[in-house]
C-alpha positions as CSV (number, residue, x, y, z in Angstrom):
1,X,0.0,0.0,0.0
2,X,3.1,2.1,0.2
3,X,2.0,4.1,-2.9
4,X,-1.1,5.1,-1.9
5,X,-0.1,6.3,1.7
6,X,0.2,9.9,0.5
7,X,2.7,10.6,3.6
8,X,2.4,14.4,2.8
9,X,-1.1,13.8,3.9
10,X,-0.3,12.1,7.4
11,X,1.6,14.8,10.1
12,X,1.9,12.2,12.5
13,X,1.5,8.5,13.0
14,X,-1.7,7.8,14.6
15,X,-1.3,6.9,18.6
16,X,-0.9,4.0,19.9
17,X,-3.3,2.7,22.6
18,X,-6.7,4.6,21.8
19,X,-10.1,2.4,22.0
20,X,-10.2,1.8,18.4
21,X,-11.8,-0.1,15.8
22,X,-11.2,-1.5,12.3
23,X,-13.8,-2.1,10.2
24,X,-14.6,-5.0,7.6
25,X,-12.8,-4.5,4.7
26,X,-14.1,-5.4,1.2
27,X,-13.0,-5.1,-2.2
28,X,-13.8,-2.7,-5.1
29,X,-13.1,-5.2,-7.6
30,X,-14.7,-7.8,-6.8
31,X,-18.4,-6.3,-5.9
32,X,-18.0,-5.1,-9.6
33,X,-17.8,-8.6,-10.9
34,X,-20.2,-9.6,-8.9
35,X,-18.7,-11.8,-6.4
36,X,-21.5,-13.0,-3.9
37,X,-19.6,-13.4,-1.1
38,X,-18.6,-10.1,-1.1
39,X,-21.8,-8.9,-2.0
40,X,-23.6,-11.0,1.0
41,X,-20.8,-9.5,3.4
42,X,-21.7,-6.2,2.3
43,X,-25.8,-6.3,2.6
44,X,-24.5,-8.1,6.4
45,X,-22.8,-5.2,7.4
46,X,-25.5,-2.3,6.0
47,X,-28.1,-3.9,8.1
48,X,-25.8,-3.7,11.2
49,X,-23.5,-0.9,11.5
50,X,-23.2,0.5,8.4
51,X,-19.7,1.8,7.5
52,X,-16.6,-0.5,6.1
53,X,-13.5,-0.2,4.1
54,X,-13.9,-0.4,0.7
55,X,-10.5,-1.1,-1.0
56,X,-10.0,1.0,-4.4
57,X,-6.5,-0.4,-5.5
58,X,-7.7,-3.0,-6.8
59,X,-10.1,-1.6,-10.0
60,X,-9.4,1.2,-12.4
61,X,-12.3,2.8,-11.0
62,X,-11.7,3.1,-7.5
63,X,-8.0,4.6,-8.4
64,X,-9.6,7.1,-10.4
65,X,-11.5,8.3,-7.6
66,X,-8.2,7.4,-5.2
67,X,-6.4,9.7,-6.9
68,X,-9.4,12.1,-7.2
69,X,-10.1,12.0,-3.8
70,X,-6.0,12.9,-3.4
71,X,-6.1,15.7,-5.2
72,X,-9.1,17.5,-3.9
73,X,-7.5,17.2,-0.2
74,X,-4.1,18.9,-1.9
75,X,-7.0,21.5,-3.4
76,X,-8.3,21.9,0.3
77,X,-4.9,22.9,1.9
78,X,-4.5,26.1,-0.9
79,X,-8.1,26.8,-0.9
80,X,-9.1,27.4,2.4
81,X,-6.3,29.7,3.1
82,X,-8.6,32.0,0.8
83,X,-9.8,35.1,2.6
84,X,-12.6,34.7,4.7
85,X,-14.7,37.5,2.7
86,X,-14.2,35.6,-0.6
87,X,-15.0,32.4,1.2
88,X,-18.2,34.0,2.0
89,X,-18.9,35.4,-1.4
90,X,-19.7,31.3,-2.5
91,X,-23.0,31.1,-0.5
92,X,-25.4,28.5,-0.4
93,X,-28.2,28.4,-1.8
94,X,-30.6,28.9,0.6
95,X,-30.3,30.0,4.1
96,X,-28.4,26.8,5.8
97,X,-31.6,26.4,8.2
98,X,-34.1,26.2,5.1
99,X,-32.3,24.5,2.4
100,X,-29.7,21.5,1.8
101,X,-26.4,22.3,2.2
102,X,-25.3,20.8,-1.5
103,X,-23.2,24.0,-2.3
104,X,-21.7,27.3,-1.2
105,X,-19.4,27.5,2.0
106,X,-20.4,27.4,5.0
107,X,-17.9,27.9,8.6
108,X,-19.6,26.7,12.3
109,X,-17.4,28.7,14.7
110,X,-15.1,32.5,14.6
111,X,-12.5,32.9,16.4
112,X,-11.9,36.6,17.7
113,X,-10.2,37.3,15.1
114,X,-13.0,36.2,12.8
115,X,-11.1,33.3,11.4
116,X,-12.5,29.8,11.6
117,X,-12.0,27.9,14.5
118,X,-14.0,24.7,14.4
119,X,-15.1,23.5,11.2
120,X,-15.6,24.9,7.7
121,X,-17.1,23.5,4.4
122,X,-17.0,23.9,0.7
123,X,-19.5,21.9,-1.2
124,X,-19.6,21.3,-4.9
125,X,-22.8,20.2,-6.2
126,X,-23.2,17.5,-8.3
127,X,-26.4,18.7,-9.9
128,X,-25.0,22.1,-11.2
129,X,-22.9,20.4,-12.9
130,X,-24.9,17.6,-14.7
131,X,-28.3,17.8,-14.3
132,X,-28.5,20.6,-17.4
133,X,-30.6,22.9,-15.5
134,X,-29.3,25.7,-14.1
135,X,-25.6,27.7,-14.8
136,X,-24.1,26.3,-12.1
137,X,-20.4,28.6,-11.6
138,X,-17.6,28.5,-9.4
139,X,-16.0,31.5,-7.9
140,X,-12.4,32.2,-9.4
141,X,-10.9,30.4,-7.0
142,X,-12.1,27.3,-7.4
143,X,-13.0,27.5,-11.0
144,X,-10.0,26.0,-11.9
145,X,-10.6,22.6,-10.9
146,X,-13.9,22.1,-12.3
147,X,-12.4,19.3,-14.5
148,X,-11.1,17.5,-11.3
149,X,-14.6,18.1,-9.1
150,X,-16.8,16.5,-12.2
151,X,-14.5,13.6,-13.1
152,X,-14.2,13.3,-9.0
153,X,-18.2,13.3,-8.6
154,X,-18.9,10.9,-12.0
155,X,-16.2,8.3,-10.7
156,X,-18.2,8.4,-7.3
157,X,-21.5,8.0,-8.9
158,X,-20.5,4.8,-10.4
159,X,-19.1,3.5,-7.0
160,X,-22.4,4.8,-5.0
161,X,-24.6,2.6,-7.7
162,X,-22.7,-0.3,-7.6
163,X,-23.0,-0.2,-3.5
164,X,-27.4,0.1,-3.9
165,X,-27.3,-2.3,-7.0
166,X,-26.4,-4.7,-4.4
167,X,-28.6,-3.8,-1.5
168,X,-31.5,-4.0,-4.2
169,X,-30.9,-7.7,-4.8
170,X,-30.3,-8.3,-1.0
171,X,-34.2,-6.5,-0.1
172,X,-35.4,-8.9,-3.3
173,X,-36.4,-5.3,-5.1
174,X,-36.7,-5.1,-8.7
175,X,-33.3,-3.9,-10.8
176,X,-33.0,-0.2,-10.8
177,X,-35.5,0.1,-7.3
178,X,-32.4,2.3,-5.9
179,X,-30.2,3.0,-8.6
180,X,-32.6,5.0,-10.8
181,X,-33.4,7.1,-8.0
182,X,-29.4,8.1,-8.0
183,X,-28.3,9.4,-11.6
184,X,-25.9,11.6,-12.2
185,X,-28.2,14.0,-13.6
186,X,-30.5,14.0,-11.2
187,X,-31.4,16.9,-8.5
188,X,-30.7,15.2,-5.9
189,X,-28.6,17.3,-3.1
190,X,-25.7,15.2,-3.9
191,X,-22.4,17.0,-3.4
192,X,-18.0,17.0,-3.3
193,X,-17.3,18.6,0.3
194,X,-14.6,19.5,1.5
195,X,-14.2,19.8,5.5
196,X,-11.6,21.7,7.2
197,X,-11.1,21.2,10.8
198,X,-8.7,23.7,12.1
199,X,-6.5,22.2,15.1
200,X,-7.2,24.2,18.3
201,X,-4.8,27.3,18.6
202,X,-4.0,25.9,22.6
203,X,-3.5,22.4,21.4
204,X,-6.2,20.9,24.2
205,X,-9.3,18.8,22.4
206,X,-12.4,20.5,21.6
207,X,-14.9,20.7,24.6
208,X,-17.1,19.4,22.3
209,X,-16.5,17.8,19.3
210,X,-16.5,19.5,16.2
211,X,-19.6,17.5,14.5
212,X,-21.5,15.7,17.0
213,X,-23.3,12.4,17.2
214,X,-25.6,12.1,14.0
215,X,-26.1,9.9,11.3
216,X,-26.1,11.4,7.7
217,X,-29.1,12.4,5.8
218,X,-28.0,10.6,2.5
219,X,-28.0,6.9,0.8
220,X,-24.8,6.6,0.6
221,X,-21.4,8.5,1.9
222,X,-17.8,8.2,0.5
223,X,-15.6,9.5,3.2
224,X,-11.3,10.0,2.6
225,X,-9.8,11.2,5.8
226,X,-6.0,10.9,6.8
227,X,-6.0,11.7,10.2
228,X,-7.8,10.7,13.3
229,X,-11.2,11.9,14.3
230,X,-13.9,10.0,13.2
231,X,-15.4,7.9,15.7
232,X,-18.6,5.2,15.6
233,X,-20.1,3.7,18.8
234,X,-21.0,0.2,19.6
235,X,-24.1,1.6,20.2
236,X,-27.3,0.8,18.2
237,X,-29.9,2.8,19.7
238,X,-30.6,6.0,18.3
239,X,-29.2,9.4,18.2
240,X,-30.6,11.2,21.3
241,X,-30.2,15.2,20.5
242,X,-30.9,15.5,24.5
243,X,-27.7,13.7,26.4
244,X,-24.3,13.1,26.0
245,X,-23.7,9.2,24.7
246,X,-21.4,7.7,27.3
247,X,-17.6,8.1,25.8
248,X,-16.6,4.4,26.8
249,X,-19.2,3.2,23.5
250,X,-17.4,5.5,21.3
251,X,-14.2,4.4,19.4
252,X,-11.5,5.8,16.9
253,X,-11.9,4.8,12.8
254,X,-7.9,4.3,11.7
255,X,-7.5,6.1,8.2
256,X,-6.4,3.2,6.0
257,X,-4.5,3.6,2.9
258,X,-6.0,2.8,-0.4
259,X,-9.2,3.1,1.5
260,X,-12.6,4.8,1.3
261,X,-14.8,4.9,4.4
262,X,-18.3,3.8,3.2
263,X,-21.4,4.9,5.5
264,X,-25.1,3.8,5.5
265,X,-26.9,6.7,5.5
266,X,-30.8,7.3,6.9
267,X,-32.2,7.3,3.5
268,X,-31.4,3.6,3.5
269,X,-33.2,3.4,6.5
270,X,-36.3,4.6,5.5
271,X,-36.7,3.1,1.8
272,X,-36.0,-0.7,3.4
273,X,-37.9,-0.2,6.2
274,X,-34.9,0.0,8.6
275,X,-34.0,-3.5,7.2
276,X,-31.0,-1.1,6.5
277,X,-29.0,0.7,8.9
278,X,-27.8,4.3,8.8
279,X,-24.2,4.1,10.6
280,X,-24.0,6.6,13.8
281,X,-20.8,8.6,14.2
282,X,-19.2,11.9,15.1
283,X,-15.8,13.7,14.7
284,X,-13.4,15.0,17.4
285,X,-10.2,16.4,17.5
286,X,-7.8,14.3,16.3
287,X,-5.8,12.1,18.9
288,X,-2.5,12.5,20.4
289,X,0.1,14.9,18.5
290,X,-2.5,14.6,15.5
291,X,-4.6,17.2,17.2
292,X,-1.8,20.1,17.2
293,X,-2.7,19.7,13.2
294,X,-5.5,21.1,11.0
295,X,-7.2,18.1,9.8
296,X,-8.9,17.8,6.1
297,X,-11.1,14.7,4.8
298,X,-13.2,14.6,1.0
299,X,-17.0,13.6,1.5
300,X,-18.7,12.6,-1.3
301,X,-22.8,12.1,-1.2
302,X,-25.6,10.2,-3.1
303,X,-29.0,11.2,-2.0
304,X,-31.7,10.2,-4.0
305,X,-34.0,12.2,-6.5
306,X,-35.5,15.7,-4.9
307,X,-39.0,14.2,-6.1
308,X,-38.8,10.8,-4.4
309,X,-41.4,9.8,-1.4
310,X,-39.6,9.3,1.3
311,X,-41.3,6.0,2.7
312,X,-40.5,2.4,2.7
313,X,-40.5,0.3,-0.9
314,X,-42.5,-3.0,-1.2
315,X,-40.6,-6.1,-1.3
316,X,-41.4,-9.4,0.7
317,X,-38.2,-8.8,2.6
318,X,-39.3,-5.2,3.7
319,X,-41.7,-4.8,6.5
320,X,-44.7,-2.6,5.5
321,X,-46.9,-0.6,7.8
322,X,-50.3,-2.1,8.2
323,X,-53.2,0.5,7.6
324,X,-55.5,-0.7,10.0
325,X,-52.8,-0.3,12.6
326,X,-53.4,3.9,12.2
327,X,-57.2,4.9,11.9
328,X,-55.6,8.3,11.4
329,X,-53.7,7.6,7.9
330,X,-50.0,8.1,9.5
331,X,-46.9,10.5,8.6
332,X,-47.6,12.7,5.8
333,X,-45.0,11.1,2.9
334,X,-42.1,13.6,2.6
335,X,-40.1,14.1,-1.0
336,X,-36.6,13.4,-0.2
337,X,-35.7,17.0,-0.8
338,X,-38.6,17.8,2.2
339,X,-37.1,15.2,4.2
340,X,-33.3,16.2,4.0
341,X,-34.2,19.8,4.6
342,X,-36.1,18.4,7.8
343,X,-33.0,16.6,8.8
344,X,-30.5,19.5,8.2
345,X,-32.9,21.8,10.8
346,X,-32.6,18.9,13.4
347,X,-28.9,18.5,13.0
348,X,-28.5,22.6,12.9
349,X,-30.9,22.5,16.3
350,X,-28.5,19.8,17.7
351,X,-25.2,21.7,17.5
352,X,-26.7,24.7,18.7
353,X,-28.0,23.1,21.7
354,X,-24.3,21.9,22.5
355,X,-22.9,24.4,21.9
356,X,-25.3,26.1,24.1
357,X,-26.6,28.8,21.6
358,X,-30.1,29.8,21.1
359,X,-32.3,27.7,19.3
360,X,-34.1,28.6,16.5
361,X,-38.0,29.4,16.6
C-alpha cells in the first residue's frame, strides 16, 4: 500500500493505545464482478453498523476516484487559506436552516479574530454540474478545478450505484428500485465537500466535538480522511439530541490507505424499512500529536432524487406498515428534498443546543 499512503497527507503517525476499531474490509473489484460473497458481506454489514473499508486499489475505478479524492484534499490545503470575505462570497443556496447544504461554503465557529476555529465547508454540487438545469459557476478560486470536481463526482456516482445495485438484490427489489433514484443527472442534493477542521490554537481537544453524534441524511457516503477523528459507537440505539452518549461506547476509525470509508446513511433506513441501517458517528479532535494539526477529509454524497417519497418500498423482505394499525392515515410522505431539509434543521438544532446557543424558533 506504500503508494497510496500519500505521507504528505499524514503529520503524524496515529497513537498507539486509543479504544479503536477496524472495520470490515471489502474489495472494489470484486463487488463489480459480482462476487457474492462479497456482496452478501456487504448487505450483512448495511443492516448492522453500516460503515466498512472499501478497497480502491484494486479496479481502475476506484483509483480514479483514489487519486481524485488525493487531489481535492491537496486543493483543500491552498483553498481554504482563501480570505474569509471571498469564502463567504460562495454562498449556499438557501439559508443553511431552510435548504440543503449541497453547495456554497459554510464555517460553524469564529475565532476573535474572525477566522474559523472549528469546522468549515466547501461543497460542490453535483447537480449544477450535470443535471443541465441551471448555470451552475464557481467562484475564481475554485473555477480551476472544475475538471477535477466533475470527473471526481462521475467516478463516485458509479461507485455509490454499484454499492445500492447490491442492496436492491439483497431486499429482493426489482433492478433499478435504488439505482434510478441516483443518476448523475439527477437533483438530488448530492455534493463534493470538503471539511476543514482547524487544530485548536491551545492544542487541548475541543470541549465538544467539532460534529457531533448524528447519522447522515443521504444513501450513501464516501468519506477520505487521513488523520484521526472519526469515531462510531458500539451503540445501536438512536441518536438522542438531549444527552451526551457515554464516551466508553465511542471508538477511533484508523485512516487506511488505499481506502474509502463507506457509510449507510438514513435514507437507506427509511426506503427498506430499517431492514437497512444508517451508521452513527461523530468527529473529534484528532488524537495525540495529531490534534496540534488542522485536519482535512473529502466527503462525497448520493441522496436520491428531490422528487422521491420518502417512505419504505415493497418487497417481501421489507416490512410494510399495516393501515389498520393507524385509523388516522399516518406521517404525511415527505419528497426526499422535504425530508433532507427536515433533517438539516434537526442537525442545525443539535449543534446549537451543545454548543449552548439559542435555538431557532
Amino acid at each position: 500500500m506504500a503508494e497510496y499512503e500519500t505521507p504528505e497527507f499524514y503529520p503524524v503517525p496515529f497513537p498507539d493505545g486509543l479504544p479503536t476499531i477496524e472495520l470490515q474490509r471489502l474489495s472494489l473489484a470484486r463487488l463489480m464482478n459480482d462476487d457474492v460473497d462479497q456482496a452478501r458481506r456487504l448487505f450483512e454489514i448495511c443492516t448492522r453498523e453500516g460503515f466498512f473499508y472499501l478497497d480502491l486499489t484494486d479496479h481502475p475505478k476506484g483509483l480514479k476516484l483514489l487519486h481524485g479524492a488525493h487531489s481535492v484534499h491537496r486543493v483543500g490545503q491552498e483553498v481554504f487559506k482563501v480570505p474569509m470575505a471571498e469564502k463567504y462570497k460562495f454562498e449556499p443556496r438557501a439559508s443553511y436552516e431552510t435548504g440543503l447544504l449541497d453547495t456554497g461554503y459554510k464555517e460553524l465557529g469564529l475565532d476573535s479574530e474572525g477566522n474559523c476555529n472549528k469546522l468549515e465547508l466547501l461543497n460542490i454540487s453535483q447537480a449544477g454540474f450535470f443535471s443541465g438545469l441551471e448555470d451552475y459557476t464557481l467562484p475564481s478560486w475554485l473555477a480551476p478545478q472544475e475538471a477535477l470536481f466533475r470527473s471526481t463526482l462521475q467516478t463516485a456516482n458509479v461507485i455509490h450505484n454499484v454499492i445500492l445495485a447490491i442492496l436492491e438484490r439483497g431486499l429482493a427489489l426489482p433492478t433499478g428500485a435504488f439505482t434510478s433514484l441516483h443518476r448523475l443527472v439527477d437533483r438530488s442534493g448530492d455534493f463534493l465537500r470538503i471539511l476543514h477542521y482547524p487544530a485548536p490554537k491551545d492544542g487541548k481537544p475541543h470541549a465538544h466535538p467539532p460534529t457531533p453524534a448524528h447519522r447522515d441524511a443521504v444513501s450513501v457516503a464516501l468519506l477520505f480522511c487521513w488523520q484521526g477523528g472519526l469515531q462510531i459507537t458500539d451503540s445501536t440505539a438512536p441518536v438522542d439530541h438531549t444527552v451526551e452518549e457515554p464516551e466508553d461506547t465511542w471508538f477511533f476509525v484508523p485512516p487506511l490507505p488505499g481506502h474509502v470509508i463507506v457509510n449507510l446513511g438514513l435514507v437507506m433506513e427509511v426506503l427498506s424499512g430499517n431492514v437497512l441501517r444508517a451508521g452513527k458517528h461523530r468527529v473529534v479532535t484528532p488524537p495525540g500529536p495529531q490534534g496540534l494539526h488542522d485536519r482535512l477529509s473529502v466527503l462525497i454524497s448520493a441522496r436520491p432524487e428531490e422528487n422521491t417519497p420518502m417512505r419504505a418500498l415493497t418487497s417481501p423482505k421489507i416490512p410494510q406498515k399495516n393501515p389498520e394499525d393507524d385509523p388516522s392515515g399516518g406521517e404525511e410522505v415527505l419528497s426526499a428534498k422535504e425530508w433532507g431539509i427536515q433533517q438539516v434543521l434537526k442537525t442545525v438544532h443539535n449543534i446549537r443546543r451543545q454548543n449552548n446557543e439559542p435555538l431557532s424558533q
